[in-house]
Backbone as CSV, one residue per row, in Angstrom:
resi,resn,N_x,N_y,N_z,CA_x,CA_y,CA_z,C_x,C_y,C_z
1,UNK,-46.201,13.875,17.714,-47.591,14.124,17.427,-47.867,14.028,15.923
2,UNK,-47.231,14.589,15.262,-47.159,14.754,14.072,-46.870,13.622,12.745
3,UNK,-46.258,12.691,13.681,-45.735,11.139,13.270,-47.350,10.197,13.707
4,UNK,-47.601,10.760,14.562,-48.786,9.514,15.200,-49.953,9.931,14.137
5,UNK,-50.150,10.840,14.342,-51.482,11.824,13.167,-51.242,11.167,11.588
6,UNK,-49.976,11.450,11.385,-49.386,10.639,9.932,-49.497,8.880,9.762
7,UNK,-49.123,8.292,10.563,-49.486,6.899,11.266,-50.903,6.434,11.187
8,UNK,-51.961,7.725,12.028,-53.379,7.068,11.825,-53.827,7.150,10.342
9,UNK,-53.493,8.295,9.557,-54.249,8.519,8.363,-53.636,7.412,7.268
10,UNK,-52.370,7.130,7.331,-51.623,6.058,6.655,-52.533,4.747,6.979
11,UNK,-52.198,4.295,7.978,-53.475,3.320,8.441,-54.497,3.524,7.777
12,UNK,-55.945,3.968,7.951,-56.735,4.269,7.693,-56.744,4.091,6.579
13,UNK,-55.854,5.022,5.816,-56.249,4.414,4.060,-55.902,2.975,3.645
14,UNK,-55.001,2.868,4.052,-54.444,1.635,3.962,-55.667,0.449,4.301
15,UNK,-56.132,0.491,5.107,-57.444,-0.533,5.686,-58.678,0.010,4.120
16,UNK,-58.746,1.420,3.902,-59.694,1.583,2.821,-59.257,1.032,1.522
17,UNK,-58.365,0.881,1.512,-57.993,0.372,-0.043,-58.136,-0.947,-0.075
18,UNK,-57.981,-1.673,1.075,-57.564,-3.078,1.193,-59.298,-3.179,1.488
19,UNK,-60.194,-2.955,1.819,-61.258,-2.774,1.864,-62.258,-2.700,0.633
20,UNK,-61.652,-1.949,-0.341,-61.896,-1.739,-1.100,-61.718,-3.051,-2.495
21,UNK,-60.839,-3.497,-2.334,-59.832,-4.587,-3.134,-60.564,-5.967,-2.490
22,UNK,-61.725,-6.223,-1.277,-61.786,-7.123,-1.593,-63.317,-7.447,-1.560
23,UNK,-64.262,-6.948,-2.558,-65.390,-7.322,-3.351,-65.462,-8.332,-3.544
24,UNK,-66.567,-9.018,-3.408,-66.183,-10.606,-3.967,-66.998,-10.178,-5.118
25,UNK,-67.116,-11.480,-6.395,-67.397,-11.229,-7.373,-69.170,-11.227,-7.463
26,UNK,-69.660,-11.789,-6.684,-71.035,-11.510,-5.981,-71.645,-10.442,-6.174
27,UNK,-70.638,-9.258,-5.656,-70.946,-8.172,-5.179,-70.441,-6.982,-6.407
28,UNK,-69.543,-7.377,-6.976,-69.465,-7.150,-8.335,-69.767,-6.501,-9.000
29,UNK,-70.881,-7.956,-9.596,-71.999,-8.280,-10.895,-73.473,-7.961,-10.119
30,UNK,-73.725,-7.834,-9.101,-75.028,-6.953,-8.165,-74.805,-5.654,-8.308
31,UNK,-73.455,-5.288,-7.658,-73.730,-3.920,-7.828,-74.190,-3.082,-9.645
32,UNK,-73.308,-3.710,-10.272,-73.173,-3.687,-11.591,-74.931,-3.328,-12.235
33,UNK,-74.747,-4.789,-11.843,-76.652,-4.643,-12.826,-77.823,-3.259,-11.888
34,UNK,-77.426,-3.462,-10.642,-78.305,-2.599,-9.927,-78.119,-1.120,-10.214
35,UNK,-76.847,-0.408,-10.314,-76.536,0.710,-11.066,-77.166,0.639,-12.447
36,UNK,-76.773,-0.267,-13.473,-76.958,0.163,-14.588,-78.691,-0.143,-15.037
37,UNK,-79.614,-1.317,-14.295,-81.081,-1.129,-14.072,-81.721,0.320,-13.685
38,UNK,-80.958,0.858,-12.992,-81.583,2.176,-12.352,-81.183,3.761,-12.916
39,UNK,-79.969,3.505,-13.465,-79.364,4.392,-14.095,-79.048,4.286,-15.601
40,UNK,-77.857,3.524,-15.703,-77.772,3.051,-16.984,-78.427,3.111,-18.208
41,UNK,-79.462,2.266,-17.895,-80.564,2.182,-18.813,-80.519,4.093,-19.521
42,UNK,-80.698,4.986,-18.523,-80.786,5.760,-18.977,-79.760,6.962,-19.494
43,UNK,-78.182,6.153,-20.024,-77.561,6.962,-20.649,-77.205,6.257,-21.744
44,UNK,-76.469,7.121,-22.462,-76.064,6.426,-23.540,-74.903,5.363,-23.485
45,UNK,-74.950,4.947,-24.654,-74.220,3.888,-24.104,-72.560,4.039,-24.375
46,UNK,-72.253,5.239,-24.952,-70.772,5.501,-24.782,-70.839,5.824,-23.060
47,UNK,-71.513,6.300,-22.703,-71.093,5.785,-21.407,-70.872,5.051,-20.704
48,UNK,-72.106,4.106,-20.457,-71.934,2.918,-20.157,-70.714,1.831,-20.791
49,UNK,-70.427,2.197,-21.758,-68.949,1.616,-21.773,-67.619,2.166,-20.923
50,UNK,-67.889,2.912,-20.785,-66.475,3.442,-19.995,-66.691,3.085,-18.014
51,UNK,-67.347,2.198,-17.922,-67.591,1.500,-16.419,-65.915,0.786,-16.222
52,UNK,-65.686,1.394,-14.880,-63.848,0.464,-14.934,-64.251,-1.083,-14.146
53,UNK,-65.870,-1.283,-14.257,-66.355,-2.950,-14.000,-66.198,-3.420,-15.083
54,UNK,-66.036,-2.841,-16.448,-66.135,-3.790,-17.269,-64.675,-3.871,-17.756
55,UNK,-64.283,-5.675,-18.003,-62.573,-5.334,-18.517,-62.608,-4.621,-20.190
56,UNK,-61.155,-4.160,-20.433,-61.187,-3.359,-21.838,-61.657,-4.423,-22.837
57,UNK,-61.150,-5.384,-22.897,-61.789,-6.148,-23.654,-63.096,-6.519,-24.192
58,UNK,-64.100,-6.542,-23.451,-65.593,-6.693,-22.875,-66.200,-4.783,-23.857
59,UNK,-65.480,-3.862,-22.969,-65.905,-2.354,-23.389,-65.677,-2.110,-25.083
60,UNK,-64.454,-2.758,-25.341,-64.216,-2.871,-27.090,-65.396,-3.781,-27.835
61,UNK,-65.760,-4.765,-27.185,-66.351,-5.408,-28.069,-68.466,-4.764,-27.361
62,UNK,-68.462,-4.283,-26.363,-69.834,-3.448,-26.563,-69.894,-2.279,-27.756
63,UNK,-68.639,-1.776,-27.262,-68.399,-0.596,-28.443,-68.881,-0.542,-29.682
64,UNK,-68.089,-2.115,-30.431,-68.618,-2.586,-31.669,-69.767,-2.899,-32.281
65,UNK,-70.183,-3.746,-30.954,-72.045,-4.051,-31.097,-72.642,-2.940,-31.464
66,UNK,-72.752,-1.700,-30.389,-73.454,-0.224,-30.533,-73.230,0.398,-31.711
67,UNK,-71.761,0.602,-32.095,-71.540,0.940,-33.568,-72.301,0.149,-34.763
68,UNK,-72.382,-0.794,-34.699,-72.979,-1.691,-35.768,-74.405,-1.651,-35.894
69,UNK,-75.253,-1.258,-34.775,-76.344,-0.681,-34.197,-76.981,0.318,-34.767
70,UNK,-75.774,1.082,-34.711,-76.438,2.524,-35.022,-76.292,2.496,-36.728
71,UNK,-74.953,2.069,-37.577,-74.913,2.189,-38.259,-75.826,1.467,-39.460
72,UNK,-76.484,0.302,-38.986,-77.946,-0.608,-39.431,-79.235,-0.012,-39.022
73,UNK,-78.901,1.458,-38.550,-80.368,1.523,-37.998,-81.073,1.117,-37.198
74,UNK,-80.573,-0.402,-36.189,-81.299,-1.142,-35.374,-81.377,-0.506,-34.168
75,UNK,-82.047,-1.066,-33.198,-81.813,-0.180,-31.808,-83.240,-0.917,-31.055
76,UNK,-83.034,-0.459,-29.696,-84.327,-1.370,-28.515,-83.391,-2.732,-28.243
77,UNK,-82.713,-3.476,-28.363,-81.829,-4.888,-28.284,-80.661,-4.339,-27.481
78,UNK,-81.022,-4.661,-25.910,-79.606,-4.186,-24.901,-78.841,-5.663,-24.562
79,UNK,-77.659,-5.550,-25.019,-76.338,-6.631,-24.874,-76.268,-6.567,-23.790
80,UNK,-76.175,-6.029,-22.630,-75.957,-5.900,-21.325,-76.974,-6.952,-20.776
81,UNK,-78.967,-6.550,-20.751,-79.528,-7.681,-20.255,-79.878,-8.498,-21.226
82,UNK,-79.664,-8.591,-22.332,-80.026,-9.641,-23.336,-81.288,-10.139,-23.737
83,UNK,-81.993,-9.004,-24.032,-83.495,-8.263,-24.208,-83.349,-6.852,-24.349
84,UNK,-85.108,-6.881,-24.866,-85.483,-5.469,-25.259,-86.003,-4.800,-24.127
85,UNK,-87.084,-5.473,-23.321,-87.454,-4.823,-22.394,-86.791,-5.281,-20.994
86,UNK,-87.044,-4.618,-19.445,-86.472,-5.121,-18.570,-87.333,-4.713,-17.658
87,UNK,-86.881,-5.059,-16.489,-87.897,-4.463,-14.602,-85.838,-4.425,-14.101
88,UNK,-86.621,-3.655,-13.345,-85.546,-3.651,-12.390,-85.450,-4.265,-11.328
89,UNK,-86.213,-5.769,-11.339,-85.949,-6.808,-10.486,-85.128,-8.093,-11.073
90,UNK,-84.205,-8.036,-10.516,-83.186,-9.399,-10.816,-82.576,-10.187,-9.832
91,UNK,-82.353,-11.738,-10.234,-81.683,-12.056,-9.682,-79.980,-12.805,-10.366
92,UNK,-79.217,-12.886,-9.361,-78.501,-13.181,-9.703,-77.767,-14.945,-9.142
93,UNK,-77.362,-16.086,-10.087,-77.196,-16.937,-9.306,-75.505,-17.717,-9.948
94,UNK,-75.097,-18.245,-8.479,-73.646,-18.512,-9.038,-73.845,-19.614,-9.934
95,UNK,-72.752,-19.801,-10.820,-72.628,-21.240,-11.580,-71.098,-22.174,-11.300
96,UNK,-70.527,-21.142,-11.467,-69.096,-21.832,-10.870,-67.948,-20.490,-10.129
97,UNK,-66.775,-20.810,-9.732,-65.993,-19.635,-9.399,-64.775,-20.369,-8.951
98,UNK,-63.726,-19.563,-9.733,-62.090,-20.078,-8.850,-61.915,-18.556,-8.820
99,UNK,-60.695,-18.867,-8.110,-59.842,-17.195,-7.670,-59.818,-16.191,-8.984
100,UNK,-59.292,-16.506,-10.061,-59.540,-16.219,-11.263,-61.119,-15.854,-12.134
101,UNK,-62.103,-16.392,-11.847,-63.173,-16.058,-13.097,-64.221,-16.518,-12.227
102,UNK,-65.582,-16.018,-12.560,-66.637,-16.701,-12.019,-67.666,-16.219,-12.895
103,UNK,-68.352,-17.182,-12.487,-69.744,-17.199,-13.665,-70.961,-17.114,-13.346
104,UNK,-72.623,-16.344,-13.636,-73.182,-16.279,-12.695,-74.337,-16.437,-13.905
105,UNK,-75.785,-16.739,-13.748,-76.581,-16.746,-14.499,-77.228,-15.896,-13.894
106,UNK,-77.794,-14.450,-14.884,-78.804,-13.830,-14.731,-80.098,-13.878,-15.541
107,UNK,-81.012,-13.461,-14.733,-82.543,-13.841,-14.077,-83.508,-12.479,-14.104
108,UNK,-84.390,-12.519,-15.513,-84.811,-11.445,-15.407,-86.560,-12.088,-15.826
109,UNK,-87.861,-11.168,-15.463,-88.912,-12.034,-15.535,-89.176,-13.018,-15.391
110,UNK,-88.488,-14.023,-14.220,-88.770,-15.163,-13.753,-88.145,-16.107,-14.485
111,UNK,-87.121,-15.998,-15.350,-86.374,-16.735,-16.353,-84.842,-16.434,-16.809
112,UNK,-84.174,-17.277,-16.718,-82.857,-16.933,-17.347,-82.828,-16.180,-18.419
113,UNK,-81.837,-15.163,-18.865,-81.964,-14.131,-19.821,-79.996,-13.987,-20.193
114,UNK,-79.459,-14.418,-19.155,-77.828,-14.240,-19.508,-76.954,-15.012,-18.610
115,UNK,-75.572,-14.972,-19.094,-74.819,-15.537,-18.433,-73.565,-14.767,-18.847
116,UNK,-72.826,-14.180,-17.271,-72.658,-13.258,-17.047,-71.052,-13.830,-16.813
117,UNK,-69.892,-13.549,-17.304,-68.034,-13.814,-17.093,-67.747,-13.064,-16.219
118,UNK,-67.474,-13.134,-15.484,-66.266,-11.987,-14.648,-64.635,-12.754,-14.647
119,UNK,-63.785,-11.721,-14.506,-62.139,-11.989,-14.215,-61.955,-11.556,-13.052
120,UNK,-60.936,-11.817,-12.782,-60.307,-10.751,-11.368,-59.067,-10.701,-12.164
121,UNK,-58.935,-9.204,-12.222,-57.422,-8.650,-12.806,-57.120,-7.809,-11.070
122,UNK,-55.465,-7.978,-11.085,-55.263,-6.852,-9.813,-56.749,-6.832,-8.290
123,UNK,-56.666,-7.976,-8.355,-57.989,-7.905,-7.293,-59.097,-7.286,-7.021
124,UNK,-59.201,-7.017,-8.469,-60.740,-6.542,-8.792,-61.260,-7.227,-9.539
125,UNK,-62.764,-7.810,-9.684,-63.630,-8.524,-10.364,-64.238,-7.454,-11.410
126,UNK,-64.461,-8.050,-12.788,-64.533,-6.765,-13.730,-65.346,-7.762,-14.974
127,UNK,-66.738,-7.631,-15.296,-67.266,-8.251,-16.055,-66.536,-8.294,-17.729
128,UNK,-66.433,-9.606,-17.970,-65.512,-10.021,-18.880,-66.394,-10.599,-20.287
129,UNK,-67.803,-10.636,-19.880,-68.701,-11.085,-21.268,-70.539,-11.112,-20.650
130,UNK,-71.003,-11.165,-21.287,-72.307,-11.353,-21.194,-73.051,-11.904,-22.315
131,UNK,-73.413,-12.930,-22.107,-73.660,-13.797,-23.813,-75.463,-14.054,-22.877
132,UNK,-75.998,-14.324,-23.948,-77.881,-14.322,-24.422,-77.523,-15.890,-23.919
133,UNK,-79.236,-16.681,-23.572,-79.198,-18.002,-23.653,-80.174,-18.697,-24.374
C-alpha cells in the first residue's frame, strides 16, 4: 500500500515537472509581457529584474540601464516595452525559432515597438534581450 501511494505521488510529480519543462517559447514571452503589463509596470524595477524568465545575462544588463537611469536623473523610458507609455494590449508575433533561440516581434499601439530574444537553457525559454526598433 504504502509502495503504490509512493508510486502515485512519484508519478504525479514527475508528469508536473515534465509539464512544467515544456512551455514553448510562445508561451514564454506571453506570459512574460502579460504579468509584467499588469503587474510589473507597477514595481520597481529591482524587482522586475529578479524574474527567473529573464536569463542572468539579460537581468545584469537591465540592472545597468536602471542604474544609469537613476544616476542621470532620467526616468519614464521602460527597456522592457521600448517606450514611455503603454496599454496593456499586445501582440506578439514569431520571426524565426530553432530548439535553441527564438525571436518574436512585439506589437504595442498597432505598431512594432520591440524585438524580443529568448534562449532555452535546461528546457526553459528565458528572455535573452529586448532591443527598440
Amino acid at each position: 500500500m504504502k509502495r503504490s501511494l509512493f508510486l502515485m505521488i512519484f508519478i504525479g510529480l514527475s508528469l508536473h515537472s515534465l509539464n512544467a519543462q515544456t512551455q514553448t517559447a510562445a508561451q514564454a514571452v506571453n506570459d512574460f509581457y502579460k504579468w509584467y503589463l499588469t503587474k510589473g509596470v507597477n514595481l520597481g524595477w529591482r524587482q522586475v529584474v529578479k524574474r527567473s524568465d529573464l536569463t542572468p545575462s539579460f537581468q545584469k544588463r537591465l540592472t545597468n540601464f536602471f542604474r544609469k537611469m537613476e544616476k542621470d536623473n532620467e526616468g519614464g523610458y521602460d527597456p522592457i516595452l521600448q517606450a514611455q507609455d503603454f496599454e496593456e494590449k499586445f501582440l506578439l508575433k514569431p520571426v524565426s525559432q530553432s530548439p535553441t533561440k527564438a525571436i518574436f516581434n512585439f506589437w504595442m499601439f498597432g505598431q512594432k515597438a520591440a524585438v524580443v530574444t529568448l534562449i532555452n537553457s535546461n528546457n526553459k525559454w528565458m528572455i535573452d534581450a529586448i532591443q527598440g526598433v
